[in-house]
VOFIZA-372797 format. One record per residue (C-alpha): residue number from 0; residue in one letter; x, y, z. Coordinates in nm, 3 decimals. Example, Ala and Ser with C-alpha at 12.3 -4.5 7.8 and 13.67 -1.06 7.14 Angstrom:
! residues 2
+-----+----+---------+---------+---------+
:   i : aa :       x :       y :       z :
+-----+----+---------+---------+---------+
:   0 :  a :   1.230 :  -0.450 :   0.780 :
:   1 :  s :   1.367 :  -0.106 :   0.714 :
+-----+----+---------+---------+---------+
***
This chain:
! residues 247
+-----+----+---------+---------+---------+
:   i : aa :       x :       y :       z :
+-----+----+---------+---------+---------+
:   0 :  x :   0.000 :   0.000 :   0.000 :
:   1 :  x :   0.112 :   0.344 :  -0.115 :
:   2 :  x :   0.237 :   0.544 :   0.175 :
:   3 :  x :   0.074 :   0.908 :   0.106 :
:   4 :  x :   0.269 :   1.214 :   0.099 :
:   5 :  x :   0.303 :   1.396 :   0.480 :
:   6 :  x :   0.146 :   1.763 :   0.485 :
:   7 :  x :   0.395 :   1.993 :   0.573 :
:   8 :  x :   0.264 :   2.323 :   0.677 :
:   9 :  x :   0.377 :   2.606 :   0.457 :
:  10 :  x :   0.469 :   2.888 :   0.731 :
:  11 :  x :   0.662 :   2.660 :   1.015 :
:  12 :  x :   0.685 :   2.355 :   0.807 :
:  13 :  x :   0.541 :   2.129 :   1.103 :
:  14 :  x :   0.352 :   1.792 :   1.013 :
:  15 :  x :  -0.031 :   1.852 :   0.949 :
:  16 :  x :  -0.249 :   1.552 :   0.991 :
:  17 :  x :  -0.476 :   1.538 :   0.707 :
:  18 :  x :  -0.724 :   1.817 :   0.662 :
:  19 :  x :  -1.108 :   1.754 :   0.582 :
:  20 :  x :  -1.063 :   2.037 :   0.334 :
:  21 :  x :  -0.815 :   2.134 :   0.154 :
:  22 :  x :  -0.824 :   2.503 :   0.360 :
:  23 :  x :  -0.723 :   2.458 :   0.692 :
:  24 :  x :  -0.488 :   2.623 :   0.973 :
:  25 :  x :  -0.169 :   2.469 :   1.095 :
:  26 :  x :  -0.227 :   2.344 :   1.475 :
:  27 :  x :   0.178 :   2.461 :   1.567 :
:  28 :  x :   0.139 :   2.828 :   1.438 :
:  29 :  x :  -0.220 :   2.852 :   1.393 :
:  30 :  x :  -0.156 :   3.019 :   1.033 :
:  31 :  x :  -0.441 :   2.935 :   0.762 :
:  32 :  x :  -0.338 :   2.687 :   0.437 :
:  33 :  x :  -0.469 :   2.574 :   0.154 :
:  34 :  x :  -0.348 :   2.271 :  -0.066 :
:  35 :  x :  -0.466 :   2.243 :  -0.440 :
:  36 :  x :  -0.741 :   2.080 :  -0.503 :
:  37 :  x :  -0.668 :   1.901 :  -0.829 :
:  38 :  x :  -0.474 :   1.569 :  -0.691 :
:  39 :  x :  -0.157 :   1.609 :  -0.932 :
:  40 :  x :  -0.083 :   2.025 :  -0.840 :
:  41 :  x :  -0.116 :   1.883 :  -0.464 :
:  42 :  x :   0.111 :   1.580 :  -0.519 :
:  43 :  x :   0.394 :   1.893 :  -0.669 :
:  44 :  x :   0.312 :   2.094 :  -0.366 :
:  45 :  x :   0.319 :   1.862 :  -0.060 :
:  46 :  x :   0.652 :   1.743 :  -0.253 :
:  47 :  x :   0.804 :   2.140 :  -0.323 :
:  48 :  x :   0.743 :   2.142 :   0.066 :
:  49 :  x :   0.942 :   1.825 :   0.186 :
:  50 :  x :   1.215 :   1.971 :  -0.042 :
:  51 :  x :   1.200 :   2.294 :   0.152 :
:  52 :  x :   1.207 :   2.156 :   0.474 :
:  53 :  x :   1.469 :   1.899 :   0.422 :
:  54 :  x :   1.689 :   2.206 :   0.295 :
:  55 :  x :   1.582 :   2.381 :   0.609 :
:  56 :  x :   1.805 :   2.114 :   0.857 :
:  57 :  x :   2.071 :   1.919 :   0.884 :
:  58 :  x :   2.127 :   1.688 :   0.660 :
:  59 :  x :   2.469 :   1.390 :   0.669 :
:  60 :  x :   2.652 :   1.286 :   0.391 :
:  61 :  x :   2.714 :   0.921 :   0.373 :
:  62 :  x :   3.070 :   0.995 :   0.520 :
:  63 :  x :   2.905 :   1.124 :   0.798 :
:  64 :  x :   2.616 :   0.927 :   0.863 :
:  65 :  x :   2.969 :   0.674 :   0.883 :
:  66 :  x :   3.097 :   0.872 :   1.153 :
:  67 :  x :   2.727 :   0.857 :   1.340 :
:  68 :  x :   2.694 :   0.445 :   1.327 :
:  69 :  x :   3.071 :   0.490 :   1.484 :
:  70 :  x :   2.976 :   0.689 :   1.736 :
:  71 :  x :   2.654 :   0.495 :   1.859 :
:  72 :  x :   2.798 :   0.185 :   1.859 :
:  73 :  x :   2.982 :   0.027 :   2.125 :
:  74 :  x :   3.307 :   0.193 :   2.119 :
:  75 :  x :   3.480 :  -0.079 :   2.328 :
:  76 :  x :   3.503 :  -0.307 :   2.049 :
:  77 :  x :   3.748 :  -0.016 :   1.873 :
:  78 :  x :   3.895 :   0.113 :   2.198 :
:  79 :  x :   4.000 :  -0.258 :   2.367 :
:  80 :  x :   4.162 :  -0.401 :   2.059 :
:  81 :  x :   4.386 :  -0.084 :   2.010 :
:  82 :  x :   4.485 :  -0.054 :   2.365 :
:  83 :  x :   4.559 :  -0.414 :   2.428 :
:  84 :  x :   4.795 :  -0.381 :   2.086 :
:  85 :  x :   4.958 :  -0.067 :   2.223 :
:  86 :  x :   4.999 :  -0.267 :   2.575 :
:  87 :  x :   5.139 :  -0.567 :   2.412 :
:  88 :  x :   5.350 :  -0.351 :   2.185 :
:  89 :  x :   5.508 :  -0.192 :   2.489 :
:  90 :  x :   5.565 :  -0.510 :   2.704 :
:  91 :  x :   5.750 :  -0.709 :   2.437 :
:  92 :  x :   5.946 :  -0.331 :   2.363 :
:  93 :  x :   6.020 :  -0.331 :   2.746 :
:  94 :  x :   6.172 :  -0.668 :   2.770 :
:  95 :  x :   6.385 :  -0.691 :   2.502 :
:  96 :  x :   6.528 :  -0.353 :   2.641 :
:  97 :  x :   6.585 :  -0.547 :   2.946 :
:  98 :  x :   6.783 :  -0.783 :   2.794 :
:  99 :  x :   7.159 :  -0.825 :   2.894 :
: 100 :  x :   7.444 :  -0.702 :   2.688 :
: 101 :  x :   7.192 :  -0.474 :   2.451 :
: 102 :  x :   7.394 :  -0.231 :   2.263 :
: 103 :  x :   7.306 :   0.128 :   2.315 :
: 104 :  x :   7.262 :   0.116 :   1.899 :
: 105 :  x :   6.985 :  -0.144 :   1.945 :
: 106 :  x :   6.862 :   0.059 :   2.233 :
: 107 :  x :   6.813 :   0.351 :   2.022 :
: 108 :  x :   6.668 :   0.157 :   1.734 :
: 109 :  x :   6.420 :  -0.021 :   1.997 :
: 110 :  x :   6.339 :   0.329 :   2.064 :
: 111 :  x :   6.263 :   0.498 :   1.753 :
: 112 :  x :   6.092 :   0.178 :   1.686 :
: 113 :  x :   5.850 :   0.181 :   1.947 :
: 114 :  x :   5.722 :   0.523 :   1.906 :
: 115 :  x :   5.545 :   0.486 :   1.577 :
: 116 :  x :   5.360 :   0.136 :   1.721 :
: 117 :  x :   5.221 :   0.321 :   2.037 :
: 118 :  x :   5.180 :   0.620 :   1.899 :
: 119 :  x :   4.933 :   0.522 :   1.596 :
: 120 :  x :   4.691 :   0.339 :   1.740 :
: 121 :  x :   4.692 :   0.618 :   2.051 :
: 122 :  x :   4.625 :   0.878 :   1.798 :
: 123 :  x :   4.356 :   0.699 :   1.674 :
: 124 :  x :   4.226 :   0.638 :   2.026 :
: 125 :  x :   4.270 :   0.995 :   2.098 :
: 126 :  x :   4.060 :   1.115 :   1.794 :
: 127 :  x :   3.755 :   0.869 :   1.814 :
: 128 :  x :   3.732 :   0.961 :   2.191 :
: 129 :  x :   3.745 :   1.318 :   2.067 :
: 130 :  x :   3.524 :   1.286 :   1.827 :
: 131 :  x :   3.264 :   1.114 :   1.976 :
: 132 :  x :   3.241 :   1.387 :   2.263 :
: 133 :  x :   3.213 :   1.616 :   2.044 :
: 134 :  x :   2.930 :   1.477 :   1.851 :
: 135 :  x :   2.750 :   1.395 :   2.187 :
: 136 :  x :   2.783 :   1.750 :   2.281 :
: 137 :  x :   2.674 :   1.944 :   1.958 :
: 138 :  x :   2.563 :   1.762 :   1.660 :
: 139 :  x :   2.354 :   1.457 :   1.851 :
: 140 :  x :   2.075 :   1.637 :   1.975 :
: 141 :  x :   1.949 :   1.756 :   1.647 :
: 142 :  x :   1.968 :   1.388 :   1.483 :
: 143 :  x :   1.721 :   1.291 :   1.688 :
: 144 :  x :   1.384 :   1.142 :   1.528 :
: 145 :  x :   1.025 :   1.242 :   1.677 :
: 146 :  x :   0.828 :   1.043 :   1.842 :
: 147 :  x :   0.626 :   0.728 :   1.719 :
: 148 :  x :   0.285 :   0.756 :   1.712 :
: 149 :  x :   0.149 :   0.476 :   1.863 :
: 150 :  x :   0.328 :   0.319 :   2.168 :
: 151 :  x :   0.589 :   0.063 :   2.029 :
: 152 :  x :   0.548 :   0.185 :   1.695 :
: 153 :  x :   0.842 :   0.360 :   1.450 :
: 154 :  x :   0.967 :   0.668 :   1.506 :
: 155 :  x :   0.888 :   0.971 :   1.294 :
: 156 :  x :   1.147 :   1.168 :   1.052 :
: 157 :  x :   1.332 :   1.438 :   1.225 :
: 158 :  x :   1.211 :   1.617 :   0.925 :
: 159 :  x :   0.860 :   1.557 :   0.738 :
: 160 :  x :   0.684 :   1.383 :   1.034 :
: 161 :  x :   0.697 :   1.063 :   0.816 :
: 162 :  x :   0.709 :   0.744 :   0.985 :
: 163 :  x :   1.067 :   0.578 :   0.945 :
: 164 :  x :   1.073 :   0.219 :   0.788 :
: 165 :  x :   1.126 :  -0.047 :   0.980 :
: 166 :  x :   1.492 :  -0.146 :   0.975 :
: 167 :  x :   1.775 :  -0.210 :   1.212 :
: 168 :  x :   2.027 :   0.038 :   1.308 :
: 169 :  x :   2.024 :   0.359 :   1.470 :
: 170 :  x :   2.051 :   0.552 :   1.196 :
: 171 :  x :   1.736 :   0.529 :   0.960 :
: 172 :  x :   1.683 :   0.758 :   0.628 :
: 173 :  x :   1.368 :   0.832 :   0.549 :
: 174 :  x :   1.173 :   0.745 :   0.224 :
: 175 :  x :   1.004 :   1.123 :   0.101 :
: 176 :  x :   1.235 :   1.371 :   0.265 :
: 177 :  x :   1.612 :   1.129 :   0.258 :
: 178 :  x :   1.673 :   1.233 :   0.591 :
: 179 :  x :   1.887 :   1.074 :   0.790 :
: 180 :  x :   1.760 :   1.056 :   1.206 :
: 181 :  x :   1.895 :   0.893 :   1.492 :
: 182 :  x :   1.629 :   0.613 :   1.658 :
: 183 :  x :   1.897 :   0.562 :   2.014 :
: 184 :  x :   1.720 :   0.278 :   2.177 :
: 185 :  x :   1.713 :   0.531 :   2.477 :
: 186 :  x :   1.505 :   0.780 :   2.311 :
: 187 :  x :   1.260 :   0.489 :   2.182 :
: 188 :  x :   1.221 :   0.389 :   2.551 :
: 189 :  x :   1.190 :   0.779 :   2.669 :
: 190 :  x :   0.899 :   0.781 :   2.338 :
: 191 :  x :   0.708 :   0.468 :   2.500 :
: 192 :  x :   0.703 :   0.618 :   2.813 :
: 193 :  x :   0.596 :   0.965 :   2.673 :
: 194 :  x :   0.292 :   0.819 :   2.469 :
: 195 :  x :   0.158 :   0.571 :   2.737 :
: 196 :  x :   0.177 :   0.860 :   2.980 :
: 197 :  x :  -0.004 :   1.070 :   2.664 :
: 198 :  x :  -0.245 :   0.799 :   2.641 :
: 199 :  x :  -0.365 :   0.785 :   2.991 :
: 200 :  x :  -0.383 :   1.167 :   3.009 :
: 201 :  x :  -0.585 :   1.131 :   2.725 :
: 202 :  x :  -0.825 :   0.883 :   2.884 :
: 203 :  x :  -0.830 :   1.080 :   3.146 :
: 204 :  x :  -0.992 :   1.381 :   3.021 :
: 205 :  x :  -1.187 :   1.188 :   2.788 :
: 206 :  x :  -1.328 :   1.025 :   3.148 :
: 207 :  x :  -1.377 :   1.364 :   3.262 :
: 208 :  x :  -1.545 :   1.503 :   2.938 :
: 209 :  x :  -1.818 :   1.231 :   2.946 :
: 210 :  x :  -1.888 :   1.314 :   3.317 :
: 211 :  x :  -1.916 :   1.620 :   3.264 :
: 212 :  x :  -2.136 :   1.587 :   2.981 :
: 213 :  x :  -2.346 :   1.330 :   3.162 :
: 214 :  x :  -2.380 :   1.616 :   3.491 :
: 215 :  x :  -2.508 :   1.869 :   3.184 :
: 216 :  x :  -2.768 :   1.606 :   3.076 :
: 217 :  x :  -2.895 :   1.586 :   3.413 :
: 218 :  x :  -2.876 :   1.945 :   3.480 :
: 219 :  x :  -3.089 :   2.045 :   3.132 :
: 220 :  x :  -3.327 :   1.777 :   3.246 :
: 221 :  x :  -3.357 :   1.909 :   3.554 :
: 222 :  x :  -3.400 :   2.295 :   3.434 :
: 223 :  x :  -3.648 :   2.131 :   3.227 :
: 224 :  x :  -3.855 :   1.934 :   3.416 :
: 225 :  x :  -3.864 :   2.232 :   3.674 :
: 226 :  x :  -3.933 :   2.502 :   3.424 :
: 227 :  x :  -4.220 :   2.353 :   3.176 :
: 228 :  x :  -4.471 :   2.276 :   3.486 :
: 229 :  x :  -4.458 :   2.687 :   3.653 :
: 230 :  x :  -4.431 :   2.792 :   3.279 :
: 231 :  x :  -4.761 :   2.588 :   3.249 :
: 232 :  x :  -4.919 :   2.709 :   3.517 :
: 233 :  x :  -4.814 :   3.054 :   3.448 :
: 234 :  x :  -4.959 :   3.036 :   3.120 :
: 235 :  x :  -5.268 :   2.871 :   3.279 :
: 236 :  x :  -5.322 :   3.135 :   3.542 :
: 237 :  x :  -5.221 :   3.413 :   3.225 :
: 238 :  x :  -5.502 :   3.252 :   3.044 :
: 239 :  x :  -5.737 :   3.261 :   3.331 :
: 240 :  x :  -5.672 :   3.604 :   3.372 :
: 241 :  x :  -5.736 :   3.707 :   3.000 :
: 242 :  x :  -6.064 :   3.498 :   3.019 :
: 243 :  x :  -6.229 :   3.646 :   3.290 :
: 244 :  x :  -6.116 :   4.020 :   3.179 :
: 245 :  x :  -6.273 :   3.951 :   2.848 :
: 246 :  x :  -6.622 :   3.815 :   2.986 :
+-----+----+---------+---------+---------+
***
């Protein structure tokens, strides 16, 4: 089944759940829109709009979208295989050095040796650690997708409103805008919690709505039943009145 197009509201460029009309006002900003009526301009429109708003944020390039799955993933399957080469690397370094009757030639050469096999995989240590706090701190934030609809159902795109397809990975693209957002099995609990807590709110008020409803029954039934009788027998004693001054 064709997925259809998400409205996109033309002034804040917030998701619009389907209209009943085609004129309607955007429930974010509250400013009025209108979508063509004939189905093909309307297809062009919604479409001119995704393109809009996908231009309007931040988008990754496949290099960095890379750098993202890097980043999310366990980092101790990169950081324990370089350290425990840069440990063994400096043990079997260390030893030989301690070696009797080593030439202080062989000494240096251990030396100069040595630096190039601790120092590469430290630099590379020392830039993934980097670079992952730096994407945690400034870039992580915006990646992050909306929340699913329904409890336990996909996320929405960061960018349309669209719901994401159902793959694995934290890092899902989405099929009418191409935007990359981050689904962080954190967030997707945080969205669970958010919507069942929406949910019962919801039921809540609904509760409260059909009480209230049910009190104004009883009250208008009760205005009514007490009114129509004296209104009757005001209009009985009126007409008795008007009788009796017209004999």
């Amino acid at each position: 089944m064709h997925e259809p197009l998400p409205i996109l509201c033309t002034a804040c460029g917030a998701p619009v759940d389907a209209p009943a009309d085609v004129a309607f006002h955007c429930p974010y900003c509250g400013a009025p829109d209108e979508l063509p009526r004939d189905s093909h301009a309307r297809v062009r429109e919604l479409r001119r709009r995704i393109t809009a708003r996908a231009a309007s944020v931040l988008q990754l390039s496949e290099r960095h979208a890379t750098f993202v799955r890097i980043f999310e993933g366990d980092t101790r399957g990169i950081y324990l295989p370089y350290a425990f080469m840069a440990a063994m690397t400096l043990t079997q370094s260390v030893s030989s050095l301690a070696l009797p009757g080593v030439s202080p030639r062989s000494l240096l050469t251990s030396l100069v040796n040595l630096v190039p096999l601790v120092a590469i995989p430290g630099a590379a240590l020392l830039g993934l650690a980097f670079g992952r706090r730096t994407y945690r701190a400034g870039v992580r934030d915006l990646l992050l997708a909306g929340l699913s609809r329904a409890p336990g159902g996909p996320a929405s795109c960061r960018c349309c409103g669209a719901e994401l397809p159902h793959e694995h990975g934290p890092l899902l693209r989405c099929r009418h805008c191409h935007t990359h957002s981050l689904v962080a099995s954190a967030q997707q609990a945080r969205s669970v919690a958010l919507l069942a807590a929406e949910v019962r709110d919801h039921r809540g008020r609904l509760a409260r709505a059909t009480s209230q409803m049910t009190a104004i029954g009883r009250s208008m039934d009760a205005i009514f039943y007490g009114v129509m009788p004296l209104a009757l027998i005001i209009t009985l004693l009126l007409a008795g009145r008007l009788g009796r001054a017209l004999l």
